[in-house]
C-alpha positions as CSV (number, residue, x, y, z in Angstrom):
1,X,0.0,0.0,0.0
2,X,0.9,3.4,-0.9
3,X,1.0,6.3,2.5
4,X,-0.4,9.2,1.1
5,X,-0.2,10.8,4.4
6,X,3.2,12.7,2.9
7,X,1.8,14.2,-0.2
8,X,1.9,17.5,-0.1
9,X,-1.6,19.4,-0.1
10,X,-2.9,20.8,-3.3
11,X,-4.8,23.9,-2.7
12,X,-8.6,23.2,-4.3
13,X,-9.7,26.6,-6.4
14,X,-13.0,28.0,-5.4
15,X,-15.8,27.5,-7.6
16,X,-16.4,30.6,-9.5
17,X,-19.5,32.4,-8.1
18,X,-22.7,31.4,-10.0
19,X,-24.4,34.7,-12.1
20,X,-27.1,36.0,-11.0
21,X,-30.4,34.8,-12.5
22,X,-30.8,38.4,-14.0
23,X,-28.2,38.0,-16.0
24,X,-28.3,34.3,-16.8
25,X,-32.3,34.1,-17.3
26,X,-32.7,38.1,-18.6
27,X,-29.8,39.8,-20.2
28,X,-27.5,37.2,-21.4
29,X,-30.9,35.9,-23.8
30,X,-31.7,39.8,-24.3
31,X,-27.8,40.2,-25.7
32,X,-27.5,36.9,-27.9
33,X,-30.8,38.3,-29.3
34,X,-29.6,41.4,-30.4
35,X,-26.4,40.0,-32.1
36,X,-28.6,37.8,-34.1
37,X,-31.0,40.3,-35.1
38,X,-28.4,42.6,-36.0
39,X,-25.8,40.4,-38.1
40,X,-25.7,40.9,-41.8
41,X,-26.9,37.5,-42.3
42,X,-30.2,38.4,-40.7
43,X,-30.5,41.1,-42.6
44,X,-30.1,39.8,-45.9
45,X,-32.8,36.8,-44.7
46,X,-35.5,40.0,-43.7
47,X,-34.7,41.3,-46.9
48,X,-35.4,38.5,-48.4
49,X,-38.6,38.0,-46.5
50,X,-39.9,41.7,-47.6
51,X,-39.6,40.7,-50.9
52,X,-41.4,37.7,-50.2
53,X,-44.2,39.4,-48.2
54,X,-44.6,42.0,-51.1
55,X,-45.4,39.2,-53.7
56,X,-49.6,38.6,-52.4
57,X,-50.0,42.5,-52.4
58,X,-48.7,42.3,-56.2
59,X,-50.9,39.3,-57.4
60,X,-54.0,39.6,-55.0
61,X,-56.2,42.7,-55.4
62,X,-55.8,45.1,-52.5
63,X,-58.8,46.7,-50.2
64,X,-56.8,50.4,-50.8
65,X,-56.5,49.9,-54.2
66,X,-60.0,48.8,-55.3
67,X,-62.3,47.7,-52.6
68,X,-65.3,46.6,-54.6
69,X,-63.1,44.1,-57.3
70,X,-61.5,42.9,-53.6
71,X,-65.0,42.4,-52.2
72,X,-66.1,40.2,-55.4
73,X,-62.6,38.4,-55.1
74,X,-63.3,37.3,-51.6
75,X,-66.8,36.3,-52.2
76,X,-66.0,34.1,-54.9
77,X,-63.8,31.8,-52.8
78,X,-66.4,31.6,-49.9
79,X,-64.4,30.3,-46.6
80,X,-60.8,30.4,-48.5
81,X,-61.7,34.1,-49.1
82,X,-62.4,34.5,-45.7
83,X,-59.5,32.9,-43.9
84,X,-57.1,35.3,-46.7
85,X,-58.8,38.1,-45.4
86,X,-58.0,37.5,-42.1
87,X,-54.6,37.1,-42.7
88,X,-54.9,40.3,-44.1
89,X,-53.9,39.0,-47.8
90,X,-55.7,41.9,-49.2
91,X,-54.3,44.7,-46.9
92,X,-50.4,43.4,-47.3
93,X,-48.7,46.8,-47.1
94,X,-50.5,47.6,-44.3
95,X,-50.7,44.4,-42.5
96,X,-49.4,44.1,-39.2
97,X,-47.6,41.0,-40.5
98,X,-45.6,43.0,-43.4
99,X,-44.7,46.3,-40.6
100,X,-43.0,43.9,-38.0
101,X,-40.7,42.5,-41.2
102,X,-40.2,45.9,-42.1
103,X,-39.6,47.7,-38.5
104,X,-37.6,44.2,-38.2
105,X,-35.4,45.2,-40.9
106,X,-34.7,48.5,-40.1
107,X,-33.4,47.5,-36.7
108,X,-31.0,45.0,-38.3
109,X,-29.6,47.5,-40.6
110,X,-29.1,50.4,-38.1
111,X,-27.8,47.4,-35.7
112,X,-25.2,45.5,-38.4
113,X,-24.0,49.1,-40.2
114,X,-23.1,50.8,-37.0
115,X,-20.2,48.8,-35.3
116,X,-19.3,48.5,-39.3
117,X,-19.1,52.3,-39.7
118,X,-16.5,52.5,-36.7
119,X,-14.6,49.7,-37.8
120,X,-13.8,51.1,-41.5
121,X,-13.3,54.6,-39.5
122,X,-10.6,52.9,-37.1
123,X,-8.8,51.2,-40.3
124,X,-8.7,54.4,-41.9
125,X,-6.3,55.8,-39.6
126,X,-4.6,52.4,-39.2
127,X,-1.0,52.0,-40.7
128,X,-0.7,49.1,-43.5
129,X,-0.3,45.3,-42.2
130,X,3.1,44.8,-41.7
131,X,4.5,41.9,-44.0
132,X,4.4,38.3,-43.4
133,X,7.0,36.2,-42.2
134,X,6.9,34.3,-45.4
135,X,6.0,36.2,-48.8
136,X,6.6,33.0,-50.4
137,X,3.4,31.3,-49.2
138,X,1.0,34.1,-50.3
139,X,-0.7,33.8,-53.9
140,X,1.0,36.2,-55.9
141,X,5.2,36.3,-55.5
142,X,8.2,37.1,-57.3
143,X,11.5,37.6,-56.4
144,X,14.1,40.3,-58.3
145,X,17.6,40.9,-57.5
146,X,18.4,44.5,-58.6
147,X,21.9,46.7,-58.4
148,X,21.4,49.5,-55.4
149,X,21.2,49.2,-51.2
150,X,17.9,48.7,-49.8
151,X,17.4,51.9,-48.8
152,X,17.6,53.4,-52.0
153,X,15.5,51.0,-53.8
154,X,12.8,50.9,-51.0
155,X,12.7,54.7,-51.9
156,X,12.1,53.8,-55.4
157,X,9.0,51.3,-54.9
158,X,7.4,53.5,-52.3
159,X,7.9,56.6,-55.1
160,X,6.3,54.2,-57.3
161,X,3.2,53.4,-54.7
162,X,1.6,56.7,-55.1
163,X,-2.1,56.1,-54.7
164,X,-1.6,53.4,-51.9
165,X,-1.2,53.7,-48.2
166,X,2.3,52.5,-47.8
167,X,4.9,52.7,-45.1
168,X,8.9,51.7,-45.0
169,X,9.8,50.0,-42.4
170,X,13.9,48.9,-41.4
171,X,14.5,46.1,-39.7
172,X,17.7,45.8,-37.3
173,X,20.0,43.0,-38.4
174,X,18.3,39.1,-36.7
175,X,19.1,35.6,-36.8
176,X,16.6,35.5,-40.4
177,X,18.2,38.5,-41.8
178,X,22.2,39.3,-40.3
179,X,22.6,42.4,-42.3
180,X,18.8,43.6,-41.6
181,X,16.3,43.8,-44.0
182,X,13.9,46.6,-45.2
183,X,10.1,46.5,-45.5
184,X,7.5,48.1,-47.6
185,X,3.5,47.8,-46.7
186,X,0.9,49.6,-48.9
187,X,-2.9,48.7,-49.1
188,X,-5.1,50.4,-51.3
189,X,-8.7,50.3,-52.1
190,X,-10.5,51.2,-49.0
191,X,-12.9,52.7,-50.8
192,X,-14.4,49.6,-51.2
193,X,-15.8,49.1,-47.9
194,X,-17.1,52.9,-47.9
195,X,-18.8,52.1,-50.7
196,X,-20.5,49.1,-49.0
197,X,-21.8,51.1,-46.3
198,X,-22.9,53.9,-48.4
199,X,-24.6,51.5,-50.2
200,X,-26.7,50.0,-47.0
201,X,-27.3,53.2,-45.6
202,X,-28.8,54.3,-48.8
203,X,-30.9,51.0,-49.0
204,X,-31.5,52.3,-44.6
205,X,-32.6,55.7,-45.7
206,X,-35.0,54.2,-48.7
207,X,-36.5,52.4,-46.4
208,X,-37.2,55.2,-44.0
209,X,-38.4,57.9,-46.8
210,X,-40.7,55.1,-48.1
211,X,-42.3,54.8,-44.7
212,X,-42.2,58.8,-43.9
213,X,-44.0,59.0,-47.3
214,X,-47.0,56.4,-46.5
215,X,-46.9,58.3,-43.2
216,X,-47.5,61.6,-44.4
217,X,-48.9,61.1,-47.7
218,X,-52.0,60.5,-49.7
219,X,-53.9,59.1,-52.7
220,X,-57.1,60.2,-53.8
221,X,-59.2,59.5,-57.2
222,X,-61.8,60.6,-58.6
223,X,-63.7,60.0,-62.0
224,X,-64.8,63.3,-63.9
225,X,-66.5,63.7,-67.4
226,X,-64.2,65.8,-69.5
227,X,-66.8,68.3,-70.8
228,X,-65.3,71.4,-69.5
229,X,-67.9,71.9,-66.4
230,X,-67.0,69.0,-64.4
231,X,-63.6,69.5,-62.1
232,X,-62.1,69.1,-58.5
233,X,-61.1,71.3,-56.1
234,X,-58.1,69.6,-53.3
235,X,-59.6,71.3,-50.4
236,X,-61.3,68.1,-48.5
237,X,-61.4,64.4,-48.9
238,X,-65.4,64.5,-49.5
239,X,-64.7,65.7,-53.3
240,X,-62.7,62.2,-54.1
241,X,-65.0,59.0,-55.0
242,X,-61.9,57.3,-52.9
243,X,-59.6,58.6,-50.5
244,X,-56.3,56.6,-48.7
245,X,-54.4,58.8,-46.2
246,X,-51.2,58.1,-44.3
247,X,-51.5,57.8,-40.3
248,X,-50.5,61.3,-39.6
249,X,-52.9,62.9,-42.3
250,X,-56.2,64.3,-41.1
251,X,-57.2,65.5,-44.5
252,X,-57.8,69.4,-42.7
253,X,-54.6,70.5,-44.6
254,X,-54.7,69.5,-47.9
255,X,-52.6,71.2,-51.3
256,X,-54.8,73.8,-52.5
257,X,-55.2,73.6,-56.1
258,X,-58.0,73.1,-58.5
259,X,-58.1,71.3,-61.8
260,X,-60.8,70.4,-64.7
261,X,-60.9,68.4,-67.2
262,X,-61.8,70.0,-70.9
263,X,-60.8,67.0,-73.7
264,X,-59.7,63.6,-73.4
265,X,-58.5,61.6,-76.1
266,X,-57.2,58.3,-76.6
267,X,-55.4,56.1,-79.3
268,X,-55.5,52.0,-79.8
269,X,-53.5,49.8,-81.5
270,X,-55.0,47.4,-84.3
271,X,-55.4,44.7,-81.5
272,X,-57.7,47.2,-79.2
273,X,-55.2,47.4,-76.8
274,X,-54.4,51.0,-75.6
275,X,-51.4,53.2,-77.1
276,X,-52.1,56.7,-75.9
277,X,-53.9,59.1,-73.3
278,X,-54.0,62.3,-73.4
279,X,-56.2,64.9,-71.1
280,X,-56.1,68.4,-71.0
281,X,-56.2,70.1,-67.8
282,X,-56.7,73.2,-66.8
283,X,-55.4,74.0,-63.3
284,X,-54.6,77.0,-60.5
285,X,-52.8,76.4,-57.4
286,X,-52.5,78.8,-54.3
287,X,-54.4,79.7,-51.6
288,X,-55.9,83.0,-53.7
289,X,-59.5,83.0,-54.2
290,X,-59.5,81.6,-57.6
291,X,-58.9,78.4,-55.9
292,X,-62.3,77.0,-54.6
293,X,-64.2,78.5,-57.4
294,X,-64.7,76.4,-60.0
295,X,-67.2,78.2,-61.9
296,X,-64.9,80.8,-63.2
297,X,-61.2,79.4,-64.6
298,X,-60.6,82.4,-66.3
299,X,-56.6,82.6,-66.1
300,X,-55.9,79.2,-65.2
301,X,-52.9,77.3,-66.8
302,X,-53.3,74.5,-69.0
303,X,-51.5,71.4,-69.6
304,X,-51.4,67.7,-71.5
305,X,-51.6,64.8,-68.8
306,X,-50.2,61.8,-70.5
307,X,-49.3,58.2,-69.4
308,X,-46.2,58.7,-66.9
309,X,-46.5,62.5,-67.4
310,X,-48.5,63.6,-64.3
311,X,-49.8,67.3,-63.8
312,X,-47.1,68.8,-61.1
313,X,-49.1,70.9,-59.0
314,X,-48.7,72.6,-55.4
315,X,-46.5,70.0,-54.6
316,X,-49.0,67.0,-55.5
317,X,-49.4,64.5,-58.6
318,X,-52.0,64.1,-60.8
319,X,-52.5,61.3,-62.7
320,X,-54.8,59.8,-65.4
321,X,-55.6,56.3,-64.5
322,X,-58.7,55.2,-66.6
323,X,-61.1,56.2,-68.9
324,X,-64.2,55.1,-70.3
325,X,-67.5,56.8,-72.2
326,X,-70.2,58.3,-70.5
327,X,-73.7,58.0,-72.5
328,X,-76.0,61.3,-72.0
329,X,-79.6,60.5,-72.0
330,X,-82.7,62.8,-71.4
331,X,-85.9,61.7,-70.2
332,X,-88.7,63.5,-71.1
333,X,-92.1,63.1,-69.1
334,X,-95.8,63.3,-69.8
335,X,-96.0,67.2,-69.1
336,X,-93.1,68.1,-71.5
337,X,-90.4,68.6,-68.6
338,X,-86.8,67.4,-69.2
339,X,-84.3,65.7,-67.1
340,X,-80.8,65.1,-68.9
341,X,-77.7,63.2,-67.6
342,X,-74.6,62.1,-68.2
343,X,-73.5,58.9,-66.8
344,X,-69.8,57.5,-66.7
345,X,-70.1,53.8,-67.8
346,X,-67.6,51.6,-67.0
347,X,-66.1,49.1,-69.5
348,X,-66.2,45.8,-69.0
349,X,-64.1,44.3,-72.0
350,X,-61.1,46.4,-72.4
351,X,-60.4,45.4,-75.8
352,X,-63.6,46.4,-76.9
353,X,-64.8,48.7,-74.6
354,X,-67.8,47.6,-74.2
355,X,-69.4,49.3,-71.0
356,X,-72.1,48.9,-68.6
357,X,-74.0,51.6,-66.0
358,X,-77.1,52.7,-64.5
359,X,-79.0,56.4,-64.5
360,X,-81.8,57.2,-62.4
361,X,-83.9,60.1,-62.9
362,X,-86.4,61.9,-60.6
363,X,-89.8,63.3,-61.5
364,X,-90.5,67.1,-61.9
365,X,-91.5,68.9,-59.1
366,X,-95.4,69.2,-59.4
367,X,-96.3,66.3,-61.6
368,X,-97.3,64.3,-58.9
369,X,-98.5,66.4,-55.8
370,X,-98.4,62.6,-53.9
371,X,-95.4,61.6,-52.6
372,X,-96.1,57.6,-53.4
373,X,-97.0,58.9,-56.6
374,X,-94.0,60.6,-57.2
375,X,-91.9,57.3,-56.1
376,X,-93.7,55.1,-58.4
377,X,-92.9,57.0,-61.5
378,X,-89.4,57.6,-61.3
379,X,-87.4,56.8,-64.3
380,X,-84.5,54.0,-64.4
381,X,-82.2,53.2,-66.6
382,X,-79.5,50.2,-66.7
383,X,-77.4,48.6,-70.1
384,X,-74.3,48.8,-72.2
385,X,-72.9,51.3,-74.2
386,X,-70.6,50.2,-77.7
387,X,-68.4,52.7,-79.2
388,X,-68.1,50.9,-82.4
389,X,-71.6,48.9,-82.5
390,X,-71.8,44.9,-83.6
391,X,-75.3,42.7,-83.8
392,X,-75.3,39.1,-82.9
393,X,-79.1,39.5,-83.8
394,X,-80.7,42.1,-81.0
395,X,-77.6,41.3,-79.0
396,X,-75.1,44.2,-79.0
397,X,-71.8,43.9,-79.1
398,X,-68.6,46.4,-79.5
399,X,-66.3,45.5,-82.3
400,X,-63.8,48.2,-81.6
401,X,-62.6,50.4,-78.5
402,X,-62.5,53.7,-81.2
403,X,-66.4,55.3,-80.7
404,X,-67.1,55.2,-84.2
405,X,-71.0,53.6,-84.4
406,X,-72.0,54.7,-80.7
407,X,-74.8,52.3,-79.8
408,X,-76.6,51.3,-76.3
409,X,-78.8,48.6,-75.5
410,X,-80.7,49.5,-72.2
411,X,-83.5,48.6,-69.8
412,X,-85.9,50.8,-68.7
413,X,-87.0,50.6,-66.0
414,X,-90.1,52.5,-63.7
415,X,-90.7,53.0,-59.8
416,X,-89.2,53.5,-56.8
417,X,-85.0,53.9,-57.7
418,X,-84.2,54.4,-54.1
419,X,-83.0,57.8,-54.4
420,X,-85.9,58.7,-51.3
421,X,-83.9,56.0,-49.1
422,X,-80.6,58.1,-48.3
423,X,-78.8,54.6,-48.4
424,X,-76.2,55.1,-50.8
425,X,-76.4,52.9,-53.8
426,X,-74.0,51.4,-56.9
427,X,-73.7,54.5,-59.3
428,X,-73.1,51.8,-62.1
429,X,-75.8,49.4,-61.4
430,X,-79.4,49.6,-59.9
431,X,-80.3,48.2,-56.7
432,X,-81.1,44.5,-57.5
433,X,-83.8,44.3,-54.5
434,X,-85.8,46.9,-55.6
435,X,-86.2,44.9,-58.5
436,X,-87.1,41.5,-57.1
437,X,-90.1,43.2,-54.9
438,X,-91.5,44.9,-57.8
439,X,-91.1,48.4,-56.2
440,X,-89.4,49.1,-59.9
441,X,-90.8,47.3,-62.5
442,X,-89.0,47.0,-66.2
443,X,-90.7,48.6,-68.9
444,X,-89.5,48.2,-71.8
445,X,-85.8,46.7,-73.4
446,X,-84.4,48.8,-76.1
447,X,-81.1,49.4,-78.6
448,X,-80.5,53.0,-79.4
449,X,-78.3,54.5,-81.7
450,X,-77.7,58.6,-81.1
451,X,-80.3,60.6,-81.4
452,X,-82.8,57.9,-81.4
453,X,-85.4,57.7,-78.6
454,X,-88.1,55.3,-77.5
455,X,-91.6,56.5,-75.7
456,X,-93.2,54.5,-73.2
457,X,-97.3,53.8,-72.6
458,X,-97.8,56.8,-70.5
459,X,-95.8,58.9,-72.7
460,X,-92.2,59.4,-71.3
461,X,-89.9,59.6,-73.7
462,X,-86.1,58.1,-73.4
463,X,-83.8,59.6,-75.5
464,X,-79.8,58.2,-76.4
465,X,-78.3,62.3,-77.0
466,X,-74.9,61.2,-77.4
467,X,-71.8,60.5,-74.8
468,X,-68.4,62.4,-73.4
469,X,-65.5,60.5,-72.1
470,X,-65.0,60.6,-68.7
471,X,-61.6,59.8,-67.1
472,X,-60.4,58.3,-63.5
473,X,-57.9,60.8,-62.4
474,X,-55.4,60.1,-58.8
475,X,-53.9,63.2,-56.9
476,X,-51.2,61.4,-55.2
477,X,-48.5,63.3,-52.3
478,X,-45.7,62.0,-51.4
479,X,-43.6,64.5,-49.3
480,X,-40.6,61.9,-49.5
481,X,-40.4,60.9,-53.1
482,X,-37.1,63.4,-53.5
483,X,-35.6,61.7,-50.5
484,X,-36.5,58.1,-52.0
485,X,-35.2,59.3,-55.1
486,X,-32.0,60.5,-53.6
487,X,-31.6,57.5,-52.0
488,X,-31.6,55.1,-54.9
489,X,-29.0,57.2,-57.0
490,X,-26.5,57.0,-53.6
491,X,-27.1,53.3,-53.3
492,X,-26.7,52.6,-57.1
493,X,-23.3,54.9,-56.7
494,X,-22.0,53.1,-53.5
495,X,-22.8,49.4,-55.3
496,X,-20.9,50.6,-58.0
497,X,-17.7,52.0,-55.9
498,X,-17.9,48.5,-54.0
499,X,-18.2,46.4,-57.4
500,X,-15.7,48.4,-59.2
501,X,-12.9,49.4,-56.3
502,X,-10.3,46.7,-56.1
503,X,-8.7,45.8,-52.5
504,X,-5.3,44.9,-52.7
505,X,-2.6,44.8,-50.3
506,X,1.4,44.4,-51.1
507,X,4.5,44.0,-50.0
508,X,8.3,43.8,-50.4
509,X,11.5,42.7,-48.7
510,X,14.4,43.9,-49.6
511,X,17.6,42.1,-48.5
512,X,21.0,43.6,-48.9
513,X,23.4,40.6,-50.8
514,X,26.3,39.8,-48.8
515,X,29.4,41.3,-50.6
516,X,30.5,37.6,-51.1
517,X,28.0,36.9,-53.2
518,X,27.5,39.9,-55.0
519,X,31.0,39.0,-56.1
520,X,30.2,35.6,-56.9
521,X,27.1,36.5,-59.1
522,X,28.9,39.1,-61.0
523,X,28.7,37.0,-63.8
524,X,26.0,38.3,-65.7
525,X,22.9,37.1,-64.0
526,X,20.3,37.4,-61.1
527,X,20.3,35.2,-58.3
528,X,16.9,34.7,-60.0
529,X,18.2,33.7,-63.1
530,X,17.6,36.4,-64.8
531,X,20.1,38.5,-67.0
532,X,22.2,41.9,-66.0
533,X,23.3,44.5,-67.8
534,X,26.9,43.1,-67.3
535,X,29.7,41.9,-65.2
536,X,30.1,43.1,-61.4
537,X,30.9,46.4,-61.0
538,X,31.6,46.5,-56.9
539,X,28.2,48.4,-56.6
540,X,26.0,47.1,-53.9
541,X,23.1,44.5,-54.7
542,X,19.5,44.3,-53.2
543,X,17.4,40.7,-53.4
544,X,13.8,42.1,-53.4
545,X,11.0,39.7,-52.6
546,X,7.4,41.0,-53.8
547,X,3.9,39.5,-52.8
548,X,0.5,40.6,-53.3
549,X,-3.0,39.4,-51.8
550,X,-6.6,40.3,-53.2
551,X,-9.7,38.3,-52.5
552,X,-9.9,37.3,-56.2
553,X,-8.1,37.4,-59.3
554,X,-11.0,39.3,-60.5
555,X,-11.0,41.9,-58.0
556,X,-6.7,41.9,-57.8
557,X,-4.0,41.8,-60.1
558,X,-4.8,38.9,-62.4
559,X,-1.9,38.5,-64.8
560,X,-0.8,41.5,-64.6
561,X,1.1,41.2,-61.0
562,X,4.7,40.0,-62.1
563,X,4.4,43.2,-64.6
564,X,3.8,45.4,-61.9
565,X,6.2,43.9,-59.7
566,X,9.1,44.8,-62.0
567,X,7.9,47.9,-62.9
568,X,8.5,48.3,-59.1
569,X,12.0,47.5,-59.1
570,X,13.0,48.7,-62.5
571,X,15.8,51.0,-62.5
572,X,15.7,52.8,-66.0
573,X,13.1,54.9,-64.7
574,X,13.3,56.0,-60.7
575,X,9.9,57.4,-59.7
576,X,10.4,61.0,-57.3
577,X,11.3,60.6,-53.9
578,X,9.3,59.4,-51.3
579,X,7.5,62.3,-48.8
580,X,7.0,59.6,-46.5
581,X,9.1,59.0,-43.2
582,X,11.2,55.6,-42.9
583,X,10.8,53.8,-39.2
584,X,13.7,52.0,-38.1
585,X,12.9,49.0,-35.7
């Protein structure tokens, strides 16, 4: 057996305290947290995920863009419409889901860019990496003996460096080197990584103009007739047919301007499919009394809206974003009174333009003292209207989008049209339940070219007078689309700088040759094999070993570093001295 009793006693180390569950339970989760959120790898995943997110909002229709074609979409998928709905398919930009991404994202940007930013600002005012122990292992290397001490031809290869962040370092004579060596660092292409980060903080300040212009922003439309009369004043959001506002917009403050429409005209291609618009709009802006009065444009300016040529206006857009034809009828009843209209119709084939609406006319004052009376002969109207007119039989058809046989084939209809209700109704169609309970009873089913009219048994008379075109105009702002476009140009710039900006570091050892061996090698060539211009001539010899590193060929040298090397060395051509100070070590 072996006494241990002698051994002598090793002192046990405490056991280091245990954290505190704070830390372990609270901030140690909180911190890993936040360096995952804010690496560039996260980033580039949310990115990727708001790209994703946006794809529903560009293939489903959206509530803010057209809330009536949305309604029909969900409708027609019954429970599947419902459940999209409430995942907010239809509302993407504004879904709850699509903000956290993007608040998400903006976190991870500001988070990864700014320990980034004061990294490349601390390597700006660091010196060059000194050189490596062995050039020889690095990717790109040559070696040159040239005629000169190392002093004088590190001179020449920093002269040569201009351009580059270089220093000249001399090294004391070592056990590696007994007659000391001297060393030359440069780096160049820092711009790189400044173009890098101008490039994310660009892509950073898009996506913060983008959200400061749906914040303070708006869209409205609005469909007018372009006859001259009909226009729009921006003093309130009651005067658009739709209005979308940002969160900080209470519609009290509003770009005063006012704008009418006088001619609208529009060119197809053989196929029906649209080639040109073009509206003329006359316009004032200010807060003068001329705006707000609509009734007297005298003065106003005048300009051509076109596709992707908005009106400029008070700071605001305005934009043509439909048309269509809008059929004027006039009814005239029993005791000779006249009630004309214009109705916007809205096309349903767009190749074609074929297009379907509704007109409702009240009586005259007077004609029916009674109230019920006066409900049960209202006048209704509901068909289709073809510019260019085509007969399957009594069906009609359009046969081109230009208006150049103007027919409509309508309904008439007689009763109550709701307008006593105050429930607001479909301006393009009639209300489908007056219908089925007989309060408004059809009359009559008619084609009408213009001027043609058709009476009914108690003598009211519907007459087809002709149409106007009518157009769907937008008056967008967008206090941040300078800042957004701003944005994009410095991002394009700093991708470019950080594509285009090569990163390249060298370096080069020079080694004085013993005078032994400069003696030995005067025989007309290199200790690289190379030739000299001649036998020795006593002068003093330098062995000068050059490397390079880049990330890539591409991005480096290429070829063309053993050309650049010698050009380097070359003595036929001395570059001018040096400014820079030489450290001895």
């Amino acid at each position: 057996m072996t006494d241990v009793t002698d051994r002598p006693q090793v002192d046990t180390p405490e056991p280091a305290p245990k954290p505190h569950w704070a830390r372990r339970r609270v901030l140690w989760p909180l911190r890993n947290l936040w360096r995952s959120l804010t690496s560039m790898r996260t980033a580039l995943i949310l990115l990727f995920l708001l790209a994703l997110a946006a794809i529903p909002g560009a293939l489903l229709p959206q509530r803010e863009l057209n809330e009536q074609k949305t309604l029909e979409y969900i409708a027609a998928r019954g429970q599947l419409g419902v459940w999209m709905d409430r995942l907010q398919l239809f509302d993407v930009f504004s879904s709850a889901w699509f903000t956290a991404i993007y608040v998400l994202l903006f976190i991870s940007l500001v988070g990864c860019l700014t320990p980034r930013m004061v990294e490349h600002f601390h390597s700006l005012r660091a010196k060059p990496v000194a050189a490596p122990r062995n050039l020889s292992r690095l990717p790109r290397h040559v070696t040159h003996t040239v005629d000169g001490d190392p002093e004088t031809v590190a001179r020449r290869i920093d002269g040569r460096l201009r351009g580059w962040r270089r220093e000249v370092v001399v090294r004391e004579p070592s056990k590696a080197y007994p007659d000391g060596c001297v060393e030359v660092s440069a780096e160049k292409g820092y711009l790189r990584e400044f173009g890098n980060l101008v490039f994310h903080f660009a892509l950073l300040a898009l996506l913060v103009s983008i959200a400061l212009g749906k914040m303070y922003g708006y869209e409205g439309t609005r469909s007018l007739v372009a006859d001259g009369e009909q226009g729009l004043c921006n003093t309130s959001t009651a005067v658009y047919d739709s209005f979308r506002a940002g969160n900080l917009v209470d519609g009290t403050d509003l770009s005063p301007f006012c704008f009418r429409v006088d001619d609208f005209s529009a060119t197809f291609l053989p196929s029906g499919q649209p080639d040109m618009y073009d509206a003329t709009i006359r316009y004032a802006a200010g807060s003068d009394g001329s705006v707000g009065n609509l009734g007297d444009p005298a003065g106003w300016d005048t300009a051509s809206v076109r596709v992707n040529e908005p009106l400029r206006v008070a700071g605001d857009r305005v934009y043509v974003l439909g048309n269509g034809f809008a059929p004027t009828f006039t009814v005239t009843f029993p005791n000779g009174e006249k009630r004309t209209q214009t109705t916007p119709f809205v096309p349903d084939e767009l190749q074609t333009m074929l297009s379907s609406g509704a007109a409702r006319f009240d009586t005259p004052a007077g004609l029916y003292p009674d109230a019920d009376d006066r409900r049960k002969n209202q006048i209704a109207l509901e068909g289709l209207f073809a510019p260019t007119a085509s007969f399957h039989g009594s069906l009609l058809t359009s046969s081109s989008p230009t208006p150049d046989d103007p027919f409509v084939a309508i309904r008439i209809f007689k009763g109550d049209t709701g307008l006593d209700t105050g429930r607001p109704q479909n301006v393009y169609s009639l209300d489908q339940d007056l219908i089925e309970q007989g309060r408004l009873q059809r009359q009559a089913q008619v084609n009408l070219a213009v001027g043609q009219s058709h009476t009914l048994a108690d003598g009211t008379t519907v007459t087809f007078d002709g149409y106007e075109r009518w157009v769907s105009v937008q008056v967008s702002h967008d206090p941040a689309q300078i800042w957004v476009l701003v944005s994009s140009i410095v991002m394009l710039g700093g991708l470019l700088v950080s594509l285009l900006i090569r990163r390249r570091r060298i370096w080069a050892r020079l080694v004085p040759v013993p005078a032994a061996s400069a003696h030995a090698d005067g025989d007309g060539q290199d200790t690289d094999g190379s030739d000299t211009d001649g036998p020795d001539t006593g002068q003093r010899r330098t062995v000068v070993e050059i490397a390079g590193l880049a990330r890539t060929d591409q991005a480096g040298w290429g070829e063309g570093f053993d050309e650049q090397a010698a050009e380097l060395v070359a003595d036929d051509a001395d570059g001018p001295a040096s400014r820079r100070t030489t450290r001895r070590l």
